[in-house]
N, C-alpha and C positions, 0 to 999 in steps of 0.2 A: 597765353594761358597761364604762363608765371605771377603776373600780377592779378587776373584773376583769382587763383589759389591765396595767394596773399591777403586779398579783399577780406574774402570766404574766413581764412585766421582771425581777421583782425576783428571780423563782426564776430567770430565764435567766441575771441578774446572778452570782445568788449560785455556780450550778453553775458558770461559765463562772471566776471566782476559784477553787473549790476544782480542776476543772481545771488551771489555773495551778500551781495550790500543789502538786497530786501528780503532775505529771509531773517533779519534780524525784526521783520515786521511780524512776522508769522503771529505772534502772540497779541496784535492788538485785536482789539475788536471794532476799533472807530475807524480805522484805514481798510480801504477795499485796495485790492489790488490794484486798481486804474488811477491808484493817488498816487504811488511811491515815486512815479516819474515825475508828479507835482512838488514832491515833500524834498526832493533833490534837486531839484530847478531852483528852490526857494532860496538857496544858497550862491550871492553871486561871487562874493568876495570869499571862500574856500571851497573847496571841492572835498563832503563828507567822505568818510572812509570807512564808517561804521557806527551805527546806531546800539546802542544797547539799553534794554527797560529796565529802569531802576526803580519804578511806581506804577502800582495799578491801585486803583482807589478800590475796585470792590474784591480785589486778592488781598492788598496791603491795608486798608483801614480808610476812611475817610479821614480822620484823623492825623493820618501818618503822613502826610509829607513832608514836614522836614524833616523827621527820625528818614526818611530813606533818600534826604534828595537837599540838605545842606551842605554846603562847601562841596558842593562838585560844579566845574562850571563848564558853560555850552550846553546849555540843555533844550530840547525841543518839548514843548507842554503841550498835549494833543489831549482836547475834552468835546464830549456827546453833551448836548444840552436839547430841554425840552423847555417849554413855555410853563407847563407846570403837572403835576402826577398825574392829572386826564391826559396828558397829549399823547398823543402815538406819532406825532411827525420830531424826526429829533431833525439838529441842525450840527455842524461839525467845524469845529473853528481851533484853533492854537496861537501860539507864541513863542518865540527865541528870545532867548539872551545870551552872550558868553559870559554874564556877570554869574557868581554863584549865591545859590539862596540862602540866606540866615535868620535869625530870629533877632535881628536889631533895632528895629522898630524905625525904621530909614527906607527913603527915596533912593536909588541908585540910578549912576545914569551911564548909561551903554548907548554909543551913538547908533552900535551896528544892532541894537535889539528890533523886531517886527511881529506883528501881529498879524494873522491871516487867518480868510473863511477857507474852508474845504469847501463850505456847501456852497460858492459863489465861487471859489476860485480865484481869490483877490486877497492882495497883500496889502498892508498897512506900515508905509515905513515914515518913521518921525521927519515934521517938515524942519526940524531942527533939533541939536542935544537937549534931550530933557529928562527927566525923573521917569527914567524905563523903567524897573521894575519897583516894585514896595512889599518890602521885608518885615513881617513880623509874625509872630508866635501863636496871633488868630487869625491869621490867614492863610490859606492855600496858595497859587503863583496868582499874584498881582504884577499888571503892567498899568503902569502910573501917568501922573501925569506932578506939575508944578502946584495944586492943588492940595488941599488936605487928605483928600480920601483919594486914592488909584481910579484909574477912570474904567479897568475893568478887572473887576473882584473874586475871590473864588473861597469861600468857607464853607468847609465841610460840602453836604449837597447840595447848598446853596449857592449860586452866582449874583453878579449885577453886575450893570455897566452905568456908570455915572458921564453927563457929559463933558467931552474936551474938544478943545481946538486944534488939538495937537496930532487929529487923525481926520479927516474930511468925511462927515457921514458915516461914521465908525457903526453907533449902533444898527443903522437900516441895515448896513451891509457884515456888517461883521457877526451879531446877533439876530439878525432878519428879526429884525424891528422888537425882541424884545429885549426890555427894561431890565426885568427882574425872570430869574431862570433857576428849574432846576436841573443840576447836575448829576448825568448816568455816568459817568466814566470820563477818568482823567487818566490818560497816560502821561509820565516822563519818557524820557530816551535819552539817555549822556549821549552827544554827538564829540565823535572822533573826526580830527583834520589830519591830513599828511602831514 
């Protein structure tokens, strides 16, 4: 019965932390509750300790994301996208980097940065180091590639995905087949490590 009781702690324990950790979600609008056990899986090499929202595009501006989301780094970019202002199906996809974002007009490269669908549930990790994210002053979080233009874009309500090699079938799966997209909601989250 001893270690039984003990069991019984440790699950109280453990739910009562992951509690903790996702009511830091409570404010998004693009995560459902059945994702946050996705959005913390996604992390293999640290174990989060806390998410905080540092960007909502249609609280903070379309405009605004480097005034609230330069030089801070580790961030999780979580964005609703639609195929264009007719559609009523949106689709749910994001990105990491520990790099931090600037307005330098440069390629950065984060070996551990990834991209991933929510609406597919699939992770996009670089088949090798390359030009993760692309930093500049007209654009939103870009993850890049060794190319001129980032291979997926984000200005103002505006998205694209240009193609690369540097991601197997990226658009089917990551944008469910679209090209060109508008954008409902971007969230930030500065991610905390132990």
């Amino acid at each position: 019965f001893t270690n039984l009781n003990l069991d019984f702690q440790n699950t109280d324990r453990k739910k009562e932390k992951e509690n903790e950790l996702f009511k830091n979600f409570q404010d998004s609008s693009i995560l459902k509750e059945k994702d946050y056990n996705y959005i913390y899986d996604l992390f293999i090499d640290e174990i989060p300790t806390k998410f905080n929202i540092i960007y909502k595009m249609t609280k903070d501006g379309e405009n605004n994301f480097h005034i609230k989301c330069d030089n801070i780094n580790s961030t999780l970019i979580l964005m609703k996208i639609k195929k264009n202002n007719n559609a009523e199906s949106y689709n749910r996809l994001g990105g990491f980097t520990y790099i931090n974002w600037d307005t330098s007009e440069q390629f950065k490269i984060d070996e551990k940065a990834f991209i991933f669908s929510l609406t597919r549930k699939k992770v996009f990790r670089a088949k090798s180091p390359f030009h993760s994210i692309y930093c500049s002053k007209n654009y939103g979080p870009c993850f890049g590639d060794k190319s001129s233009f980032p291979s997926f874009w984000t200005k103002g309500k505006i998205g694209g995905y240009n193609h690369s090699d540097i991601f197997e079938d990226l658009e089917n799966n990551l944008t469910c087949g679209f090209k060109d997209f508008v954008i409902d909601e971007i969230e930030v989250f500065k991610v905390n490590f132990d």
